[in-house]
C-alpha positions in Angstrom: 0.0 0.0 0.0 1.4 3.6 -0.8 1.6 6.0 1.6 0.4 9.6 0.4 3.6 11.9 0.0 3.1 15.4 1.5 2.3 17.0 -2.0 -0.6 14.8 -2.3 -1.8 15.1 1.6 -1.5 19.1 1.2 -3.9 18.7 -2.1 -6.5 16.5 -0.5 -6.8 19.0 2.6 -9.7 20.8 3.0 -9.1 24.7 3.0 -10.2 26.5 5.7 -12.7 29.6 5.4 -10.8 32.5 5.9 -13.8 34.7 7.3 -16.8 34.8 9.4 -19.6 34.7 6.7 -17.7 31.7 5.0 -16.9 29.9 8.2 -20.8 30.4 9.2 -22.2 29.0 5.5 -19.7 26.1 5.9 -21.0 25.1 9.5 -24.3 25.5 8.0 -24.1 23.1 5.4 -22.1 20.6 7.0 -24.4 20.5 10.2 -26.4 17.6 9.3 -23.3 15.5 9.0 -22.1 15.9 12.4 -21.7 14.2 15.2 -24.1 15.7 18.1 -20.9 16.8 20.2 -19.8 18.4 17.0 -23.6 19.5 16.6 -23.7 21.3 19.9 -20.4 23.2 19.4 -21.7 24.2 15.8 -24.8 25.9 17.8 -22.5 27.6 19.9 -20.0 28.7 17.8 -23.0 30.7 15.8 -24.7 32.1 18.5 -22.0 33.2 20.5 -19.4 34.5 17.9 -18.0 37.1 20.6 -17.3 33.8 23.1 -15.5 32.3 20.5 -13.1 35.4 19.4 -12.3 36.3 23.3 -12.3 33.5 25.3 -9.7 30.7 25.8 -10.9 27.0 24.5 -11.4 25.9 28.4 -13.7 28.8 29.3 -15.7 27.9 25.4 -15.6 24.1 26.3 -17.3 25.1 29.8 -19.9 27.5 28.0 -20.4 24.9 25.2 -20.8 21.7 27.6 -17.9 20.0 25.6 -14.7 18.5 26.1 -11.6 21.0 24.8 -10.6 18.2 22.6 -13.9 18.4 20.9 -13.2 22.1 20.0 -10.0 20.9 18.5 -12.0 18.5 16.4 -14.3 21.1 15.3 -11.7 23.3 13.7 -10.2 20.4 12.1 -13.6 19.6 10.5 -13.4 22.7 9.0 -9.9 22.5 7.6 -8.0 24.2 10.6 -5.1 23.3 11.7 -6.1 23.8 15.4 -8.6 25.7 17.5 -6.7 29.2 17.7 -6.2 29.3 13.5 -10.3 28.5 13.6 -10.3 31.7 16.8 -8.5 34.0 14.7 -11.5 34.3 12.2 -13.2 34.9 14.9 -11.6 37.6 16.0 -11.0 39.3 12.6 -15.0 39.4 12.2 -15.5 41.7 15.8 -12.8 43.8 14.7 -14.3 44.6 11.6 -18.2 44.8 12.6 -20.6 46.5 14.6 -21.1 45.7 18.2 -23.1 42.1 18.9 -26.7 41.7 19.8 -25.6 40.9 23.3 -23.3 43.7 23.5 -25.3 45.9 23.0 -27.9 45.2 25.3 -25.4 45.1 28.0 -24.0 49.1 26.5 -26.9 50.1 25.7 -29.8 49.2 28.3 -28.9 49.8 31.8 -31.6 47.6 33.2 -32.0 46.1 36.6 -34.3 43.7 35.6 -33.9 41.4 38.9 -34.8 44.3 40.5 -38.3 45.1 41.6 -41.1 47.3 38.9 -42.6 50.1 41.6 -45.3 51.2 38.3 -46.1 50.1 35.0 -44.4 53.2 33.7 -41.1 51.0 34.6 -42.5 48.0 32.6 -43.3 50.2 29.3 -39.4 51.7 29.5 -38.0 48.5 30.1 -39.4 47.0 27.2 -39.5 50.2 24.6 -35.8 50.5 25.5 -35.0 46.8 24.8 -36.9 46.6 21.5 -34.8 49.7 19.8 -31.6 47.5 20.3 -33.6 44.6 18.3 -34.8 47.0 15.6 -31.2 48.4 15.4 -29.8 45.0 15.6 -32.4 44.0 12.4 -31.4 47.0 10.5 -27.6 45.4 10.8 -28.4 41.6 10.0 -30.5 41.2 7.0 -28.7 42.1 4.2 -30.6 44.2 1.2 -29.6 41.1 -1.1 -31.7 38.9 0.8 -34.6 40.9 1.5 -34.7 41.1 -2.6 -34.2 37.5 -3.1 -37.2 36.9 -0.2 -39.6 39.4 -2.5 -38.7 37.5 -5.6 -39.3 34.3 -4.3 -43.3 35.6 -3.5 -43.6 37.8 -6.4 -43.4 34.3 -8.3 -45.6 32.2 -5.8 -48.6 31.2 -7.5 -49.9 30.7 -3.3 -48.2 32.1 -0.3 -49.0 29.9 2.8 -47.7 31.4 6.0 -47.6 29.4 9.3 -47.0 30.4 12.8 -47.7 28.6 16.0 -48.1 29.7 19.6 -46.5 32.8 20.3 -45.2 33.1 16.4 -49.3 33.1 15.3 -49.5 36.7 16.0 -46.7 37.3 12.9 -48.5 34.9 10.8 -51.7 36.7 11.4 -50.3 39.7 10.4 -48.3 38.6 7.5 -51.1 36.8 6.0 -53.5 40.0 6.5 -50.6 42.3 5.0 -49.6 39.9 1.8 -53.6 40.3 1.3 -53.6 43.8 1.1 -50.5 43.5 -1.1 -52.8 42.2 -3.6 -51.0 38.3 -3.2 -52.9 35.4 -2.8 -51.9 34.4 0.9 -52.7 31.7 2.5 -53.0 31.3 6.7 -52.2 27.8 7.8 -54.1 28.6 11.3 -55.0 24.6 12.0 -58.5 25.6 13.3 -60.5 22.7 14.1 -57.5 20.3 14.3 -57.0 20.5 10.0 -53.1 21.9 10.3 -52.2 19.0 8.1 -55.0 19.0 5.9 -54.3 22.2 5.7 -50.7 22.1 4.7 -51.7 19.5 2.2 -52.8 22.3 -0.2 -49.1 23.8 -0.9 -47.5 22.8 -4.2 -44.3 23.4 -5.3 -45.3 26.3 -7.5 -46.1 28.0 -3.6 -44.0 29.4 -1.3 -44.2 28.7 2.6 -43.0 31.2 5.3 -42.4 29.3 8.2 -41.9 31.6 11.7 -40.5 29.8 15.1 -38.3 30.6 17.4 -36.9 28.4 20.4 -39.0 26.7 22.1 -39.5 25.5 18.3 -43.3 24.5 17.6 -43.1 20.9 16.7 -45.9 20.7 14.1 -44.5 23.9 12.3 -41.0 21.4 11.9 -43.2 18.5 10.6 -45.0 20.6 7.9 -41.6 22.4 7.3 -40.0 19.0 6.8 -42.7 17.5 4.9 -42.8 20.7 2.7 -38.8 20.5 1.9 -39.4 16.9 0.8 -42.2 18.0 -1.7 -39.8 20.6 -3.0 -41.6 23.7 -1.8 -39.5 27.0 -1.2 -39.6 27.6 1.9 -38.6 31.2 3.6 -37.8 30.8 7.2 -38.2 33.4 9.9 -36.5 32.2 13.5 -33.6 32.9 15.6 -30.7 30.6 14.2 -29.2 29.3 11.0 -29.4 26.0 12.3 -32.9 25.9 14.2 -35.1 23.2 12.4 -36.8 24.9 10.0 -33.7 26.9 9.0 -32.3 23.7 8.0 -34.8 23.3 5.4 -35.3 26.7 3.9 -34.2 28.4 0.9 -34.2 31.7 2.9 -33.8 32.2 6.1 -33.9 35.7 8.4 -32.5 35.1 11.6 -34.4 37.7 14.2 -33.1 38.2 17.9 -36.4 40.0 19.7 -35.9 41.4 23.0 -36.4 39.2 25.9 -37.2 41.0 29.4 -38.5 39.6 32.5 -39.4 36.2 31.4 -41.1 37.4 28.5 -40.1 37.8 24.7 -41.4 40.7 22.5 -42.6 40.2 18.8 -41.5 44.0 17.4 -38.7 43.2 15.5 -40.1 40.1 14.0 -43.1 41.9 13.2 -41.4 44.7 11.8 -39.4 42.2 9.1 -43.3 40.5 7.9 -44.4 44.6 7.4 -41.1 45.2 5.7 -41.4 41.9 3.2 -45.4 42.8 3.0 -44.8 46.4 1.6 -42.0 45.6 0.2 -43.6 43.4 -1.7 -46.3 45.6 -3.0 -43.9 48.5 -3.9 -42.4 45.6 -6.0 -46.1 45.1 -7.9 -46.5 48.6 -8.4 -42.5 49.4 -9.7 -43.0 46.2 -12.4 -46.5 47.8 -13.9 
């Protein structure tokens, strides 16, 4: 048996992203492949992108719930030669952007919120304050390119069928009511009565599905997501990770980060990305008349 000279080992080597948006797609698309230690790290490494450019690999291990080692392995999934090569994209990315979502809540909203509310006046500045740092923080992840290719993809649609569940069902609400004003031919999947999956049977592949969850995931919005992917509909994802479930299965995918206060999580900034694609949508109609 030949052993692989060092010409040949260097060609087969995988090369490594070299920054942050390339790193993120490759994790992405690999994720399915993964093993679930692997898996967990990848769901880190994406929502916690300041962790992994600052902090030494015991302190991410700790954070992560892996083993060091297994951090190790990660980068070398990815074509790294060790962790600190796979840290150093990382740490190009925060010198280059704006602040993180988490960052600036901590700079940006002073809030005692273990602290006792003397009056409702508290509660409303509390929350308005938090939910301009999510509008902000929408304004700086969802690039113009993908807003465009979102309003191409329902310009097309011959149906748009929107689902929602739980405390995502006020969005889908909306977004349904707002398409229908824009003139599209929208499509509620509300379940009433028990007939989600009857329901859901009606989308075709010449539809579009916009999916909206966020964690705790709704399990039925996965399985129509999932069954949806396999029937080859486009599906447009609104949640809170690239890898949450139904992310994994979209075409598009906005990734939202809504303010969370007090146990409870708002809705403004997903909201205010369904009345963006909505109008959006119908200044697209009237521009192409």
């Amino acid at each position: 048996m030949n052993t692989p000279t060092a010409t040949e080992r260097n060609k087969n080597a995988k090369v490594p992203p070299r920054n942050l948006d390339a790193l993120r797609t490759a994790i992405t698309e690999s994720y399915p492949n993964l093993s679930k230690r692997l898996q967990q790290i990848a769901h880190f490494a994406l929502d916690n992108s300041n962790d992994m450019a600052l902090e030494t690999v015991a302190v991410i291990a700790s954070r992560a719930g892996v083993q060091p080692s297994s951090l190790i392995r990660f980068a070398n999934t990815f074509g790294f030669s060790g962790f600190s090569e796979m840290q150093r994209v990382f740490q190009s990315a925060l010198l280059e952007r704006v602040p993180s979502y988490n960052t600036r809540i901590r700079q940006s909203i002073e809030l005692q919120t273990d602290a006792p509310l003397n009056n409702t006046s508290e509660i409303l500045q509390e929350f308005c304050a938090a939910n301009i740092v999510s509008l902000r923080h929408l304004q700086d992840v969802v690039p113009d390119a993908l807003l465009e290719q979102a309003l191409e993809m329902l310009s097309r649609a011959r149906v748009v069928h929107v689902l929602g569940l739980r405390r995502s069902f006020p969005v889908a609400a909306y977004l349904a009511y707002a398409l229908s004003r824009s003139e599209r031919n929208a499509h509620l999947l509300a379940g009433v009565g028990g007939m989600l999956t009857e329901q859901s049977s009606l989308i075709g592949p010449d539809d579009v599905l916009i999916a909206i969850s966020a964690t705790p995931y709704a399990q039925e919005t996965v399985a129509i997501v999932e069954a949806a992917a396999a029937q080859g509909v486009p599906i447009i994802a609104i949640t809170d990770s690239a890898l949450s479930p139904i992310a994994l299965h979209a075409k598009l995918s906005f990734c939202i980060h809504d303010a969370e206060l007090r146990g409870f999580r708002s809705l403004t900034a997903t909201l205010c990305l369904a009345q963006t694609l909505a109008v959006g949508l119908a200044l697209k109609a009237v521009r192409s008349e």
